[in-house]
NUNU-765214 format. One line per 8 residues: number of its first residue (from 0); for each residue x negated, y negated, z of N, C-alpha, C. Coordinates in nm, 3 decimals, m for minus. Example, Ala and Ser with C-alpha at 12.3 -4.5 7.8 and 13.67 -1.06 7.14 Angstrom:
<pts>
0> m1.319 0.569 0.780 m1.230 0.450 0.780 m1.320 0.330 0.780  m1.285 0.225 0.708 m1.367 0.106 0.714 m1.290 m0.003 0.787
</pts>
This chain:
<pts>
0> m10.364 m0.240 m9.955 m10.456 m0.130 m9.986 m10.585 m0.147 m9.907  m10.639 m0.046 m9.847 m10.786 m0.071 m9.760 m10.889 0.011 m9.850  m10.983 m0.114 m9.859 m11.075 m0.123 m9.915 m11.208 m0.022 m9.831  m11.277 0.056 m9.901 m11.332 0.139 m9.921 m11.484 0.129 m9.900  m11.567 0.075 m9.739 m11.715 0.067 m9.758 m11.820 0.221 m9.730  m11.899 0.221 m9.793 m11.986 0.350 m9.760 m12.088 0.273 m9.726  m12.206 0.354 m9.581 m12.327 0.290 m9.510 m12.392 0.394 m9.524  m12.516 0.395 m9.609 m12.625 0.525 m9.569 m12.747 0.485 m9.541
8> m12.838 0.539 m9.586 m12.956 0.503 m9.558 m13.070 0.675 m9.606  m13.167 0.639 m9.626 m13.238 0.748 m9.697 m13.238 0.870 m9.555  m13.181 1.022 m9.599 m13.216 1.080 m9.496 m13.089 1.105 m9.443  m12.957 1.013 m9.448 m12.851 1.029 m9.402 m12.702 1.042 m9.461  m12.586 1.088 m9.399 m12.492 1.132 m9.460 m12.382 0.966 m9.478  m12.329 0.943 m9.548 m12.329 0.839 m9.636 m12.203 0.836 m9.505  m12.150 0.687 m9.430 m12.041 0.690 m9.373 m11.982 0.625 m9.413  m11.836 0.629 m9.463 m11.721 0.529 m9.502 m11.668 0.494 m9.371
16> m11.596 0.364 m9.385 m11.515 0.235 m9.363 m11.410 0.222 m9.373  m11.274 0.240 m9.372 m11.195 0.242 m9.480 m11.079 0.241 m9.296  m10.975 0.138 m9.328 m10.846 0.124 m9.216 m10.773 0.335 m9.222  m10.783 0.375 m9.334 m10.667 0.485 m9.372 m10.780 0.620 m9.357  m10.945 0.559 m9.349 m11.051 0.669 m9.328 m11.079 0.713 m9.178  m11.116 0.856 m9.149 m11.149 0.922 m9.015 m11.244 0.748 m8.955  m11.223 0.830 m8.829 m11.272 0.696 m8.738 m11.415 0.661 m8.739  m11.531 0.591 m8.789 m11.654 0.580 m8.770 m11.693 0.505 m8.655
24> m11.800 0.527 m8.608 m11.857 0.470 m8.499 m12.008 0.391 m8.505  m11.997 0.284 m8.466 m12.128 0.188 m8.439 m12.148 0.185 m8.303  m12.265 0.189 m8.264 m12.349 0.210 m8.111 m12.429 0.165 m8.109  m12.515 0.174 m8.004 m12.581 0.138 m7.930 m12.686 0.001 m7.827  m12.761 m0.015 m7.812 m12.804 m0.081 m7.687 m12.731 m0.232 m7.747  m12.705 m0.406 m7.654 m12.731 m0.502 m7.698 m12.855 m0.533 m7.772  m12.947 m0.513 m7.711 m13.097 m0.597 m7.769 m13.199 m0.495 m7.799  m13.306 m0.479 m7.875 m13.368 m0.392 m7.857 m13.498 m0.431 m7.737
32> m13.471 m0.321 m7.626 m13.578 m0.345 m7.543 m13.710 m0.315 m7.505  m13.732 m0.187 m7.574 m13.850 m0.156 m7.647 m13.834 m0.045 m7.771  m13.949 0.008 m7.823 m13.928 0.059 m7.915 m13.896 0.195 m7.861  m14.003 0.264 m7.774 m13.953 0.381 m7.742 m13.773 0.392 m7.697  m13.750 0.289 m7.640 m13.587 0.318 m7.570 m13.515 0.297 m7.709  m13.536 0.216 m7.804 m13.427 0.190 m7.908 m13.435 0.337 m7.990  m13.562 0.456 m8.010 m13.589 0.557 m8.094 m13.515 0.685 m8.014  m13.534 0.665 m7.890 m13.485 0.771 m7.765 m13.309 0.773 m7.764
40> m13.267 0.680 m7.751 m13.103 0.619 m7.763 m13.061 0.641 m7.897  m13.161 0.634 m7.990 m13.044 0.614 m8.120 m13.052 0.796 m8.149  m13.146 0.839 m8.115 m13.145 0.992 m8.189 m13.041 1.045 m8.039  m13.043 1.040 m7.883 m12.973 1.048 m7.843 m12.826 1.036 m7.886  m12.790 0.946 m7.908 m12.645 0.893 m7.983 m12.596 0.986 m8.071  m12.647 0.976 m8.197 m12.670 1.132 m8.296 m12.629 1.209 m8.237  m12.721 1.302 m8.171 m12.702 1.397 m8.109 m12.535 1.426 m8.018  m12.482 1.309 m7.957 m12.355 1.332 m7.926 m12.200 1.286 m8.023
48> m12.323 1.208 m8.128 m12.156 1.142 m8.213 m12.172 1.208 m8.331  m12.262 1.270 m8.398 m12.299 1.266 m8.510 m12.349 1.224 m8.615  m12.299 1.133 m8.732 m12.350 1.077 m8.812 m12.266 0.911 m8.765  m12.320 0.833 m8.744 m12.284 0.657 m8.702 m12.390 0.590 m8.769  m12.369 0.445 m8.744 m12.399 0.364 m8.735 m12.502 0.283 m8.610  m12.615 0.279 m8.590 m12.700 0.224 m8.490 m12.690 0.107 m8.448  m12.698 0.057 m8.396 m12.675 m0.114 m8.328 m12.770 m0.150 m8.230  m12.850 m0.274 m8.267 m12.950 m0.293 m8.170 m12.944 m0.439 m8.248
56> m12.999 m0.580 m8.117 m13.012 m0.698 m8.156 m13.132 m0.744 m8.208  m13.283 m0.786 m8.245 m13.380 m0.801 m8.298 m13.385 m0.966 m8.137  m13.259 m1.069 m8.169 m13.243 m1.150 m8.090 m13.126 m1.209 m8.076  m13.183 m1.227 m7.908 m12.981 m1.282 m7.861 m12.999 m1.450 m7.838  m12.940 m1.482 m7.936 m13.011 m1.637 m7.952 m12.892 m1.716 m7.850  m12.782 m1.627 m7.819 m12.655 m1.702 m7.791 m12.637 m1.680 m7.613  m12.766 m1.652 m7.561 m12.735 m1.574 m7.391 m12.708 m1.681 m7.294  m12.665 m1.668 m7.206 m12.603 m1.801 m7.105 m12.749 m1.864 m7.050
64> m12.841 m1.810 m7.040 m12.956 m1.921 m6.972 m13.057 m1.914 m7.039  m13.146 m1.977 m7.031 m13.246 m2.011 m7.077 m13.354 m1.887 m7.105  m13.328 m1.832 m6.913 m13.436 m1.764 m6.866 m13.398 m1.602 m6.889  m13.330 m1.572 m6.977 m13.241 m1.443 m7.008 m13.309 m1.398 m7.130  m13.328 m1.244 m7.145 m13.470 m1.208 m7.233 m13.337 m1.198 m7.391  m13.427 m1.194 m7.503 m13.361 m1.245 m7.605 m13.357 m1.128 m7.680  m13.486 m1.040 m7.671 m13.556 m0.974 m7.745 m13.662 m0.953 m7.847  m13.736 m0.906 m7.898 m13.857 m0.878 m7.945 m13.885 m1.024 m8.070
72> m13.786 m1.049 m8.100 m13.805 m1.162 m8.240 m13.769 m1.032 m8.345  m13.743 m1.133 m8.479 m13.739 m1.061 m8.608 m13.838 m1.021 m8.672  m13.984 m1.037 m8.709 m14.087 m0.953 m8.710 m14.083 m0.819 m8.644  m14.096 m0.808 m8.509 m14.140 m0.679 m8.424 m13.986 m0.619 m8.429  m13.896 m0.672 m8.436 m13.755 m0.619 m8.480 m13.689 m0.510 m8.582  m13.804 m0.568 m8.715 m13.777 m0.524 m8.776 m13.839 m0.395 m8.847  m13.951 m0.428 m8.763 m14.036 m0.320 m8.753 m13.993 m0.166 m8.669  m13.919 m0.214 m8.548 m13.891 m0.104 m8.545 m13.756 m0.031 m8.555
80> m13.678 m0.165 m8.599 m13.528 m0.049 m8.667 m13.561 m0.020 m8.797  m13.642 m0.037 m8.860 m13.699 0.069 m9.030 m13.759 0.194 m8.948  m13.807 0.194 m8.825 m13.831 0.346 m8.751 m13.702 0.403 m8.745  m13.615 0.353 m8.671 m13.475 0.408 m8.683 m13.459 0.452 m8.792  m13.423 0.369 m8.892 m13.367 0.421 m9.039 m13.475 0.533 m9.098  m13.570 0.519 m9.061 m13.674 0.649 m9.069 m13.671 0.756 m9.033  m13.550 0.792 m8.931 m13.499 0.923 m8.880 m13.339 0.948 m8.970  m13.294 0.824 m9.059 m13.171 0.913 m9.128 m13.072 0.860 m9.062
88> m13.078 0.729 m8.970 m12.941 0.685 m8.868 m12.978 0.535 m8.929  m12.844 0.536 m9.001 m12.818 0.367 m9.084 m12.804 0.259 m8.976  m12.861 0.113 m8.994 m12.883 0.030 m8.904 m12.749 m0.048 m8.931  m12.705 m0.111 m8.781 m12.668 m0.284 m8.828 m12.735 m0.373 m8.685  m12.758 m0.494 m8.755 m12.809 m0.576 m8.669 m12.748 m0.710 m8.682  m12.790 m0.755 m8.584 m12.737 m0.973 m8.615 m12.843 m1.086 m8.647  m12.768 m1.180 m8.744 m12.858 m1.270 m8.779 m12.811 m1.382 m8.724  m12.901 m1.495 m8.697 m12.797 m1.610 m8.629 m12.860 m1.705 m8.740
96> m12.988 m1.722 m8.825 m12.976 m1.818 m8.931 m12.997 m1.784 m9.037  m12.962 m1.896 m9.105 m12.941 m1.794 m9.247 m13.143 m1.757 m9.281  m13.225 m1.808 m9.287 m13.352 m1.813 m9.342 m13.360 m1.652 m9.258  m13.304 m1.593 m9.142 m13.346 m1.428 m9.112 m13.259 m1.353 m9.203  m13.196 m1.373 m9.305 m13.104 m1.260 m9.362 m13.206 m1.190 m9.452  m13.271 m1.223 m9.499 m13.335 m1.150 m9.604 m13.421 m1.047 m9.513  m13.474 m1.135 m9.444 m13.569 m1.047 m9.345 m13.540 m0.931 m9.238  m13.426 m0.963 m9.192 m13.310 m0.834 m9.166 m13.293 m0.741 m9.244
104> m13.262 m0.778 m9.331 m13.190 m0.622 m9.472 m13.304 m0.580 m9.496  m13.412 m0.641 m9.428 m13.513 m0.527 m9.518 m13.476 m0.342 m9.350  m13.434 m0.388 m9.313 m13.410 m0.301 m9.202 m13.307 m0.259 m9.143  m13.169 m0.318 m9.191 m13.042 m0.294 m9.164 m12.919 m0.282 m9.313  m12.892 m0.214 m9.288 m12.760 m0.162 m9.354 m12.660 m0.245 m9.399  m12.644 m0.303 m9.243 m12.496 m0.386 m9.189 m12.541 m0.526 m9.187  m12.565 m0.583 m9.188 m12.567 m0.745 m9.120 m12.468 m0.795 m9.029  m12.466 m0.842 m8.943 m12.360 m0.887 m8.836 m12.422 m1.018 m8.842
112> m12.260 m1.101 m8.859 m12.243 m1.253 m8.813 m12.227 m1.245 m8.677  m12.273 m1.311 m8.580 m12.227 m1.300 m8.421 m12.080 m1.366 m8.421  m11.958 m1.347 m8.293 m11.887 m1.406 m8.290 m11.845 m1.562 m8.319  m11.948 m1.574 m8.235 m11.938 m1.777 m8.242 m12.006 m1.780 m8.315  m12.058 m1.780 m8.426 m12.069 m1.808 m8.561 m12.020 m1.809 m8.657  m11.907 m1.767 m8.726 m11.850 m1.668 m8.772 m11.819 m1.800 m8.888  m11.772 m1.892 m8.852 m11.757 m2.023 m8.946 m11.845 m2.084 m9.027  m12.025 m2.034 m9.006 m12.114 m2.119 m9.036 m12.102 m2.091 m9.192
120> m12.073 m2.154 m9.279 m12.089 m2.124 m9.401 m12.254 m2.057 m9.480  m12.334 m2.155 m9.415 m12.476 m2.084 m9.497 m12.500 m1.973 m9.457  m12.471 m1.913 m9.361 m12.511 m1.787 m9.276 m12.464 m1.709 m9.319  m12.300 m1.705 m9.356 m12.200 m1.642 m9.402 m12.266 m1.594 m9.551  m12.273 m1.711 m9.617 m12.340 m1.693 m9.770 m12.467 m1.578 m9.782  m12.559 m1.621 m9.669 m12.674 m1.607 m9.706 m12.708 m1.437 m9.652  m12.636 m1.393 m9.566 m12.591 m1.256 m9.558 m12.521 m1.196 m9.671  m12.440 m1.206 m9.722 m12.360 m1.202 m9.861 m12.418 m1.208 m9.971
128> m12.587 m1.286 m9.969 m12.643 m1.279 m10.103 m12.745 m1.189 m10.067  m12.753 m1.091 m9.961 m12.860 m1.005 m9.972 m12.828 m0.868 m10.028  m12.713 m0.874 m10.033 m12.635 m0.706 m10.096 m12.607 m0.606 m9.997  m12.611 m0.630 m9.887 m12.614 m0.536 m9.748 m12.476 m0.583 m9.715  m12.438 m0.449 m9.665 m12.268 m0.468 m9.581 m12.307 m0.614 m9.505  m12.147 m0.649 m9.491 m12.141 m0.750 m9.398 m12.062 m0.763 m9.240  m12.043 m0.730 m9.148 m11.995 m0.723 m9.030 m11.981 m0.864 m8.952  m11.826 m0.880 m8.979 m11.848 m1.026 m8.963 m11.689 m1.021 m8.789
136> m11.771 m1.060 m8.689 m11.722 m1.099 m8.579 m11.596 m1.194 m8.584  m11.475 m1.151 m8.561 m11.403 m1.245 m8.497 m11.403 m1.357 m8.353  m11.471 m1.484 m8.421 m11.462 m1.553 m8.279 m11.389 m1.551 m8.184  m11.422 m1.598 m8.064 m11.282 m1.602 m7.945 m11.209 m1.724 m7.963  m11.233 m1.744 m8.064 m11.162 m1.859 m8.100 m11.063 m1.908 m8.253  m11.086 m1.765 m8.300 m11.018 m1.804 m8.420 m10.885 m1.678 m8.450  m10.787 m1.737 m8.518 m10.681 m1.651 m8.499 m10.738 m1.549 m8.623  m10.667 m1.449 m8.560 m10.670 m1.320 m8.667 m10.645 m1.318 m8.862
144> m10.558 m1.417 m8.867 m10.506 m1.491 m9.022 m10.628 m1.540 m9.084  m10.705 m1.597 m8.975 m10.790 m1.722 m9.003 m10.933 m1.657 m9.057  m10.964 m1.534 m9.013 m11.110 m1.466 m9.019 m11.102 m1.435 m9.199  m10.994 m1.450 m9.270 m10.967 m1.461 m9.393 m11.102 m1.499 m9.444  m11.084 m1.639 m9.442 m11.160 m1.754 m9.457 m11.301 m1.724 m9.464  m11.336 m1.662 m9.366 m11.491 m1.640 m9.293 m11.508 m1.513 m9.442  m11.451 m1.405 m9.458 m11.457 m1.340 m9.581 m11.485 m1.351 m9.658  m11.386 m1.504 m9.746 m11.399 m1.532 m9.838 m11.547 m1.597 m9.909
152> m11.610 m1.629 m9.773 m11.751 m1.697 m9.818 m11.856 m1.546 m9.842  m11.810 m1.481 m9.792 m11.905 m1.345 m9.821 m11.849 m1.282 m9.963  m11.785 m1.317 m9.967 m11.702 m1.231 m10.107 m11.748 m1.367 m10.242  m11.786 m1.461 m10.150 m11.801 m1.601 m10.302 m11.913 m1.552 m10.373  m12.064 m1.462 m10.285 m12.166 m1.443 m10.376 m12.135 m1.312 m10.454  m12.032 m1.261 m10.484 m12.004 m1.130 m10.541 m12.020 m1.011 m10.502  m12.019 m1.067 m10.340 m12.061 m0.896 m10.206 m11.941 m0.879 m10.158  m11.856 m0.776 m10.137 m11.718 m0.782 m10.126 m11.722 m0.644 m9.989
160> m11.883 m0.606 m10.005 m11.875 m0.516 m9.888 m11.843 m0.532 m9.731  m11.758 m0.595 m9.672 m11.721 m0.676 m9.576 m11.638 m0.618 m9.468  m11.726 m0.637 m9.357 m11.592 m0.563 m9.230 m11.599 m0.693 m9.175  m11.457 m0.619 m9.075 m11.411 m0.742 m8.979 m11.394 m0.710 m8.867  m11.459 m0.752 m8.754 m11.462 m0.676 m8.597 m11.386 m0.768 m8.536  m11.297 m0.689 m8.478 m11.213 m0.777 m8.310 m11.249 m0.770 m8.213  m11.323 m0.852 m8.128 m11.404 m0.897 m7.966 m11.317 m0.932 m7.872  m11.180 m0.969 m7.885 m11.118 m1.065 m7.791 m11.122 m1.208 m7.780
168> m11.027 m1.262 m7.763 m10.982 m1.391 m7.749 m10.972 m1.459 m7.619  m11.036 m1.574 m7.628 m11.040 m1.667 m7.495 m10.917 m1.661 m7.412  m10.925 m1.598 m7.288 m10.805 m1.641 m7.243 m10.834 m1.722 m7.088  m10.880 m1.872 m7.090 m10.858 m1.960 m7.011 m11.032 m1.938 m6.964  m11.084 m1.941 m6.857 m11.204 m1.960 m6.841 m11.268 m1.839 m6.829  m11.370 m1.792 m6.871 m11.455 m1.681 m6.821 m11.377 m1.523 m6.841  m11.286 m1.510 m6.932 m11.204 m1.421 m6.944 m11.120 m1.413 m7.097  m11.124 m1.297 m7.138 m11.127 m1.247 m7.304 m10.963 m1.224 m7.273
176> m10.875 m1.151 m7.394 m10.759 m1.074 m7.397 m10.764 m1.051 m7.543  m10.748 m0.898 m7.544 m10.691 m0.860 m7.688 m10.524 m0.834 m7.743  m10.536 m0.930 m7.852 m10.404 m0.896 m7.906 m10.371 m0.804 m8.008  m10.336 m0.677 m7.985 m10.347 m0.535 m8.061 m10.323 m0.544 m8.210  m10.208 m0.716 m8.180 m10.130 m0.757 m8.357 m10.257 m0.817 m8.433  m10.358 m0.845 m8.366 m10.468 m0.873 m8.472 m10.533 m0.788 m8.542  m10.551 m0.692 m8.515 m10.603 m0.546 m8.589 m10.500 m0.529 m8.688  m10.381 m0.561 m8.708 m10.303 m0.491 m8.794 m10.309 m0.640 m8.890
184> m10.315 m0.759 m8.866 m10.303 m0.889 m8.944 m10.383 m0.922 m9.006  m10.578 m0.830 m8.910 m10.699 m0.867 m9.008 m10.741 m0.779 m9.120  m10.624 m0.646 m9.100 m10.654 m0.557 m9.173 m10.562 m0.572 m9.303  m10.466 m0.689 m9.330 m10.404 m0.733 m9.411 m10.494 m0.778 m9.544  m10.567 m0.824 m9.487 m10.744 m0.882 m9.599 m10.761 m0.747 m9.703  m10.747 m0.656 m9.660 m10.766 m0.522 m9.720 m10.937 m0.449 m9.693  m10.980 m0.548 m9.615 m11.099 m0.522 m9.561 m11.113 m0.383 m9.419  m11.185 m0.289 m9.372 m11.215 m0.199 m9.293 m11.187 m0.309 m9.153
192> m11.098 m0.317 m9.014 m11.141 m0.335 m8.950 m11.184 m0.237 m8.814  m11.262 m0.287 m8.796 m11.349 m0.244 m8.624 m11.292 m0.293 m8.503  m11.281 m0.242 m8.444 m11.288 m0.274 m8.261 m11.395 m0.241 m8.197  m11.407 m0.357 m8.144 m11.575 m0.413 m8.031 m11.523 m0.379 m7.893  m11.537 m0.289 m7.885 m11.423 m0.205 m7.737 m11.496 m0.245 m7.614  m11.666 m0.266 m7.625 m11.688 m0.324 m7.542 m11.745 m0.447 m7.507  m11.745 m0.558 m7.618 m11.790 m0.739 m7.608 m11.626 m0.770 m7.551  m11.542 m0.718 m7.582 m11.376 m0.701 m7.498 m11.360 m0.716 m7.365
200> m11.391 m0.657 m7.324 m11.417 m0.652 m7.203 m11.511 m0.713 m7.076  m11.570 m0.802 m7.198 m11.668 m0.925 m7.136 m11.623 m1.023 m7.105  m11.674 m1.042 m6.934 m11.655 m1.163 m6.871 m11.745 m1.306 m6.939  m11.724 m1.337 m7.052 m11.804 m1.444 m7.042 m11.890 m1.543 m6.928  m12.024 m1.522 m6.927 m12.036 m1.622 m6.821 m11.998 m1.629 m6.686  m11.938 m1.521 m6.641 m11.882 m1.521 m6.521 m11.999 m1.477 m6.420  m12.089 m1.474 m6.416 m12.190 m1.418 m6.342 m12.304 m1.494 m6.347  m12.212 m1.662 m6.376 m12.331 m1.792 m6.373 m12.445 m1.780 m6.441
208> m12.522 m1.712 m6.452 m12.645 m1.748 m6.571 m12.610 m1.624 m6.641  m12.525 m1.522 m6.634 m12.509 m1.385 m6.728 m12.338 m1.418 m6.698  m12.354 m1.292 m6.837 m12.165 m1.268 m6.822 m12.161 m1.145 m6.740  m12.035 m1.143 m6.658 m11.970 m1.030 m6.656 m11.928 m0.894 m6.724  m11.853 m0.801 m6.668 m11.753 m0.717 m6.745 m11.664 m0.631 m6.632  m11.568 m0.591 m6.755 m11.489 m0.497 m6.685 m11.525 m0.377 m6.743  m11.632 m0.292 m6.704 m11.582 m0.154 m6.815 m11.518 m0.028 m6.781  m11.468 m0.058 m6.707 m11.302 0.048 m6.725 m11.220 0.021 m6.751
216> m11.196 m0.076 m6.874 m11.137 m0.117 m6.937 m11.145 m0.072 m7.121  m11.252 m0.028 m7.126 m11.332 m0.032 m7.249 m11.210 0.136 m7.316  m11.283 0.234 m7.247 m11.176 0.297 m7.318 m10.997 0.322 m7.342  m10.965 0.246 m7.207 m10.828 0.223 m7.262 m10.785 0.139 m7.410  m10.831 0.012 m7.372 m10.837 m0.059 m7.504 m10.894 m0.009 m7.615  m10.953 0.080 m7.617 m11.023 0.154 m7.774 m10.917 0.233 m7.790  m10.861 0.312 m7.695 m10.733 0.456 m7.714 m10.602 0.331 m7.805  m10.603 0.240 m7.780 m10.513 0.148 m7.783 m10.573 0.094 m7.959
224> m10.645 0.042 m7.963 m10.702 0.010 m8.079 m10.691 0.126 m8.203  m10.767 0.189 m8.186 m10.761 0.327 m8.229 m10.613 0.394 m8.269  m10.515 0.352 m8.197 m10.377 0.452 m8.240 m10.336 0.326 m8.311  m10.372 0.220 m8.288 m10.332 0.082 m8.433 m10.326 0.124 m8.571  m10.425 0.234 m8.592 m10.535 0.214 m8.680 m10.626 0.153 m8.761  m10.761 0.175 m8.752 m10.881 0.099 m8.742 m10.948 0.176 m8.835  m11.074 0.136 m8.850 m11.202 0.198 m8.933 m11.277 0.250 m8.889  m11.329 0.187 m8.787 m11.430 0.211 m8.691 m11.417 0.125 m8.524
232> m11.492 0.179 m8.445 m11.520 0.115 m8.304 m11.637 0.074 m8.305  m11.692 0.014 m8.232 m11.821 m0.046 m8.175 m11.819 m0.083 m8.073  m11.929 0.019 m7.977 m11.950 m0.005 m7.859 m12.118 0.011 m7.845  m12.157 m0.082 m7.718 m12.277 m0.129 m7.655 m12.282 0.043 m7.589  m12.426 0.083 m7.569 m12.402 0.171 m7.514 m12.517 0.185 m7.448  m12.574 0.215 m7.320 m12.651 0.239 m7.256 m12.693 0.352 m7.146  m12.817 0.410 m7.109 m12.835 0.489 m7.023 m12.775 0.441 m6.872  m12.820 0.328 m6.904 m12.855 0.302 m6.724 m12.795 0.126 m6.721
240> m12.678 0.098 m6.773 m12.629 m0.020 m6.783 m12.656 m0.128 m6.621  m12.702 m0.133 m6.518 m12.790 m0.160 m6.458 m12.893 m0.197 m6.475  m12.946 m0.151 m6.536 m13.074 m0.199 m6.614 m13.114 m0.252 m6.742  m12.980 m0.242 m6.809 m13.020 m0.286 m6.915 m13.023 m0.447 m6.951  m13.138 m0.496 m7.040 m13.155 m0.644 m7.039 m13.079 m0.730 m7.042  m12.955 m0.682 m7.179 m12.839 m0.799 m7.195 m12.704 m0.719 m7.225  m12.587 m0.784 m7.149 m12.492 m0.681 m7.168 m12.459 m0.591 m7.099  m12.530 m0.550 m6.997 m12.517 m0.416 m6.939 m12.348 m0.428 m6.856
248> m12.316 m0.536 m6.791 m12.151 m0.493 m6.729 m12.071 m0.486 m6.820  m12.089 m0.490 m6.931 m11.979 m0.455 m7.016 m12.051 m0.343 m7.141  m12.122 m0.245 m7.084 m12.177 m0.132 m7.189 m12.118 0.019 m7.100  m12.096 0.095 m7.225 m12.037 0.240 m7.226 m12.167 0.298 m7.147  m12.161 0.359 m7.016 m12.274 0.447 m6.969 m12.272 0.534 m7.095  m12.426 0.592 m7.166 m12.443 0.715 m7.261 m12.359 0.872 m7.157  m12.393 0.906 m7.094 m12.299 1.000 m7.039 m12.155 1.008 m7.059  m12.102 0.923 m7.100 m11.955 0.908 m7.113 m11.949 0.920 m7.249
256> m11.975 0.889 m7.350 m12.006 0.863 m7.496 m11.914 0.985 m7.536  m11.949 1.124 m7.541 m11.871 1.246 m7.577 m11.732 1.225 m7.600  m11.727 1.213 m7.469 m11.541 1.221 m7.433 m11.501 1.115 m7.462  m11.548 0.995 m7.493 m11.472 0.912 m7.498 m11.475 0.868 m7.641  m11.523 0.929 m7.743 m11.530 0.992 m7.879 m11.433 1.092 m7.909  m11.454 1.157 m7.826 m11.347 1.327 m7.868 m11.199 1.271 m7.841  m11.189 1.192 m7.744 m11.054 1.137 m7.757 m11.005 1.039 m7.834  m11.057 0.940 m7.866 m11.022 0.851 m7.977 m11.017 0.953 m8.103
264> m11.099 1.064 m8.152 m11.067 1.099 m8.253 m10.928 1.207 m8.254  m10.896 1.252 m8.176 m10.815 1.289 m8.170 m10.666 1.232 m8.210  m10.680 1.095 m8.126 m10.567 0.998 m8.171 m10.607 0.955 m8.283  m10.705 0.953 m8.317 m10.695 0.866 m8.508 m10.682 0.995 m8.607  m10.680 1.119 m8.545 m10.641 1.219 m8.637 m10.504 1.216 m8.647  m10.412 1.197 m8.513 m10.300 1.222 m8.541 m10.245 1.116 m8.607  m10.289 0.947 m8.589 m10.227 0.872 m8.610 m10.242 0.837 m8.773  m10.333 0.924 m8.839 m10.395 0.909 m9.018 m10.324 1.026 m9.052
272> m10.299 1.135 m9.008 m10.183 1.223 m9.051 m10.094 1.263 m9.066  m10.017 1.160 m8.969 m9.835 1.106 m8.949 m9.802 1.038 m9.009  m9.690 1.057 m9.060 m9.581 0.970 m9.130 m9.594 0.869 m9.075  m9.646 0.703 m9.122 m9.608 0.609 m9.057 m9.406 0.546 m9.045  m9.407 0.528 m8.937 m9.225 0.479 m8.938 m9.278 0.307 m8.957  m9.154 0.284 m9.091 m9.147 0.131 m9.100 m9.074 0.078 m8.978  m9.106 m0.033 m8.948 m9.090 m0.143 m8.821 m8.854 m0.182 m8.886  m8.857 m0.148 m9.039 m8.756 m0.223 m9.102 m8.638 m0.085 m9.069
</pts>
């Protein structure tokens, strides 16, 4: 049975979660890079998806060099995704220790565990005891069965509001692969899962002090994800992915955003209104 999350926020139309629910969408930039671009992008976004989910980092504590911008900190972070949520577009963001969870929810919806975290138990907890959804990353390193586990610590403080996103799996150096059977194995939990259509498509590290990407890759693998069936997608999304601080070879140009919406929903219409055929 798939379990049933709703995300609102004052001002906005309440979005469900749900493996068997219409397709929802989470967007936008990796990091927030300033305030005007995170307020410009997210009402942009709106404007072509409708009612979603916002996505912006506060900080990227996990970037390949030293000298790679992180973002604003959690203070000035949080300051300005409560502007966001001030226009009626529900937040999620990432925490990397547990002592920022509280200080997050005062501004996000969602909480996101980052990938390579996903095991830390206090983090896990301490997101889980703030009462805010939980968005919890499949590492590139842990099998699909296994993200169970990572759940169960969010579900120990009596928060059961819990998604589960698929990023891709290590395959050998500097290079991801998705296995489509994990979407259908993590969605066994009875939890909403997501596809990260574009951290997928990331070259880890391949670009020596930054990662890589492939992103013409991004919407095949979502058309692909998507006819699995899923809950939602999540994609990085940017004006000018060139320019953008962190992430940009593996972010959805905003120009593309439309169509590459109108088609995934299309396939998750047909694929939530068909008879499923048993495999037996």
């Amino acid at each position: 049975m798939s379990r049933r999350i709703s995300v609102g926020c004052a001002g906005s139309d309440s979005i469900p979660f749900a493996n068997d629910a219409p397709l929802s969408l989470i967007a936008g930039p990796c990091v927030i890079e300033s305030e005007e671009h995170v307020l410009s992008l997210a009402q942009e976004i709106r404007q072509i998806a409708g009612p979603y989910v916002f996505k912006a980092s506060f900080d990227k504590a996990n970037r390949s060099s030293i000298s790679s911008y992180r973002g604003p900190g959690l203070s000035e972070g949080v300051r300005i995704l409560k502007k966001v949520r001030g226009l009626g577009i529900p937040v999620l963001t990432d925490i990397h220790e547990p002592a920022q969870a509280d200080g997050a929810a005062e501004a996000a919806d969602i909480l996101q565990i980052p990938a390579f975290l996903c095991r830390q138990t206090d983090l896990l907890v301490a997101a889980g005891r703030t009462g805010r959804a939980v968005n919890i990353k499949k590492g590139q390193f842990v099998a699909p069965h296994d993200i169970a586990n990572a759940a169960e610590k969010v579900a120990s403080t009596g928060n059961d509001n819990i998604l589960l996103t698929e990023r891709g799996s290590c395959f050998g150096y500097n290079n991801l692969v998705v296995d489509m059977r994990s979407l259908l194995i993590m969605a066994e939990t009875g939890y909403p899962v997501i596809f990260d259509a574009t951290h997928s498509v990331q070259l880890p590290g391949a670009s020596g002090k930054s990662s890589g990407g492939q992103p013409q890759f991004i919407e095949p693998l979502a058309r692909a994800a998507t006819a699995a069936g899923i809950a939602g997608v999540f994609v990085e999304v940017h004006e000018n992915p060139a320019q953008a601080l962190s992430d940009g070879p593996n972010a959805l140009r905003l120009h593309l955003l439309a169509g590459f919406l109108e088609r995934l929903r299309k396939i998750d219409s047909i694929i939530k209104t068909s008879t499923a055929i048993s495999p037996d």
